[in-house]
Every structure is written in C-alpha cells, then in structure tokens.
C-alpha positions as CSV (number, residue, x, y, z in Angstrom):
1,X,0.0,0.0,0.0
2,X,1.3,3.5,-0.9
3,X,1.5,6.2,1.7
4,X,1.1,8.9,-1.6
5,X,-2.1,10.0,-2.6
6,X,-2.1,10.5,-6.6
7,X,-3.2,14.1,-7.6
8,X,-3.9,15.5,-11.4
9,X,-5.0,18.3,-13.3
10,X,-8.7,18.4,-11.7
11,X,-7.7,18.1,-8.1
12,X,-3.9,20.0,-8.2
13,X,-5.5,23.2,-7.1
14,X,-7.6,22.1,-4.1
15,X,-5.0,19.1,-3.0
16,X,-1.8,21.5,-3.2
17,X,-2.2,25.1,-4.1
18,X,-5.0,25.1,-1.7
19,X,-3.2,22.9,1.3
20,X,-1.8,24.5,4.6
21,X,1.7,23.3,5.6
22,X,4.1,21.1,3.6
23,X,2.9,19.3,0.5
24,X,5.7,17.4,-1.7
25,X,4.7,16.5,-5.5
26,X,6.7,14.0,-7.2
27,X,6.5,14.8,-10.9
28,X,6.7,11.1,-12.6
29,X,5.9,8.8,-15.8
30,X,5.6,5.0,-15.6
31,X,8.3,4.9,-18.5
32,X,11.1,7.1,-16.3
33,X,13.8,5.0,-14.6
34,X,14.9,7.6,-12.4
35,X,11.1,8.0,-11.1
36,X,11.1,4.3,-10.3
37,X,14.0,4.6,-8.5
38,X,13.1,7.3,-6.6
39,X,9.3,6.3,-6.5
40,X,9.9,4.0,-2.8
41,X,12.1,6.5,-1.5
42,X,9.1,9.6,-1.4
43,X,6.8,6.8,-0.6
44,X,9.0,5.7,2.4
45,X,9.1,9.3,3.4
46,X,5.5,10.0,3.2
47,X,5.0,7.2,5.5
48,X,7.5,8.9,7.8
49,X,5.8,12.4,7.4
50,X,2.2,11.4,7.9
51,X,0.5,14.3,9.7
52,X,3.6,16.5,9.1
53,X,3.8,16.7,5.2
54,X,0.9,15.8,2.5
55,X,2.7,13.7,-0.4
56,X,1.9,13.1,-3.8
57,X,2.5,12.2,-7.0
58,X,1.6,13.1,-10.5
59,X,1.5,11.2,-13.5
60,X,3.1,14.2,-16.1
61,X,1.7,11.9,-18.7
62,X,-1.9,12.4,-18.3
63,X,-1.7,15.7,-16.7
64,X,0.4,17.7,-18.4
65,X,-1.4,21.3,-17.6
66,X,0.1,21.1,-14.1
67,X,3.6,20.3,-15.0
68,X,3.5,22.9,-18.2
69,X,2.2,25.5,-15.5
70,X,5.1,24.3,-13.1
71,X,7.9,24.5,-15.8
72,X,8.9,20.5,-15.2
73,X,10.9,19.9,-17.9
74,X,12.8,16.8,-16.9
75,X,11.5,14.1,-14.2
76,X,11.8,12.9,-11.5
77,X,11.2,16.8,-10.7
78,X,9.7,17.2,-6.5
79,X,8.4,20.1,-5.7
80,X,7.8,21.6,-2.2
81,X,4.8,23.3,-1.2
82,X,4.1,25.4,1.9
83,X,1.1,27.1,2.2
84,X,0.7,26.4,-1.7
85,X,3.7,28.3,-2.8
86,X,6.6,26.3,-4.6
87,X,9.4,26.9,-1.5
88,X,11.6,24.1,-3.6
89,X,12.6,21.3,-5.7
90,X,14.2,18.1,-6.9
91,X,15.4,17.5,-10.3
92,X,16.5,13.8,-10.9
93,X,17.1,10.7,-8.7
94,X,18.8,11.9,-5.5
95,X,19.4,9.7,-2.4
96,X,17.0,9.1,0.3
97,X,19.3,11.4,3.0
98,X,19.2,14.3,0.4
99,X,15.3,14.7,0.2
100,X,15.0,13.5,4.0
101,X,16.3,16.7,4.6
102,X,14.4,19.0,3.0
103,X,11.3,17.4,4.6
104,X,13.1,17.7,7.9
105,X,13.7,21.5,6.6
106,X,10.1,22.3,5.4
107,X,7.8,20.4,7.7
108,X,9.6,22.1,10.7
109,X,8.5,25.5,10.4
C-alpha cells in the first residue's frame, strides 16, 4: 500500500495550491527510470511524514497542464509546497538522505 495520494489536473488546485503546511509533489511517468528509483524513496518518506507533510505524486503523462504550469521539464522533478507556494525542488534521482532533509527542513517551520 502506498503512503502517496495520486493528484492531477482536476484536483492539483484544491490538493496543493489550496493545502496548509508542507505538500511534496513527485513529478513522474511510468516509462522514467529515475522515477522508479526514486518512487519508494518519497513513498517511504511519506510514511515517515504522515500528519507532518501531504505527499503526492503526479503522473506528467496524463496531466500535463500542471507540470507545463510548473515548468517540469525533466522528471523525476519534486516540488515543495508550503502554504501552496513552490518553497523548492528536486530535479533527478537523489538519495534518500538528500530529500529526507528537505522534509526535515520544510515540515519544521
């Protein structure tokens, strides 16, 4: 079972732009090895963050109007949240220690 809850074009506005406190939105496709890779990683972490950080992923293949408005150009691409603004982000496959601490970072304050 994941600990991510999937968002997409519809429900990006409401779930994150909307949200109070830390939300984290993996950018992915099913085809992108990098995503796979870092997939259990965010997953692991959202299961670590539960009731500190909302986490979520979106598929960039069937929603591309969020990741167009959000300038991913490359993915895996995370994005922080707080308070719905973009505080941060991810580009590419990055160890769990290195994303572990921007959660630390974000969800603290």
């Amino acid at each position: 079972m994941s600990n991510t809850t999937a968002v997409t074009d519809a429900t990006f506005a409401t779930e994150i732009e909307q949200s109070n406190g830390l939300a984290v939105v993996d950018f992915w496709a099913e085809w992108c090895g990098p995503c796979r890779m870092v997939g259990p990683i965010v997953d692991q972490l959202a299961g670590e963050y539960a009731g500190k950080a909302k986490v979520t992923k979106l598929d960039v293949d069937s929603n591309q109007r969020t990741a167009m408005k959000y300038n991913v150009r490359s993915i895996p691409t995370i994005l922080f949240f707080k308070d719905g603004k973009v505080v941060d982000q991810v580009i590419g496959f990055v160890p769990k220690p290195m994303l572990e601490q921007k959660f630390k970072q974000y969800s603290a304050n």
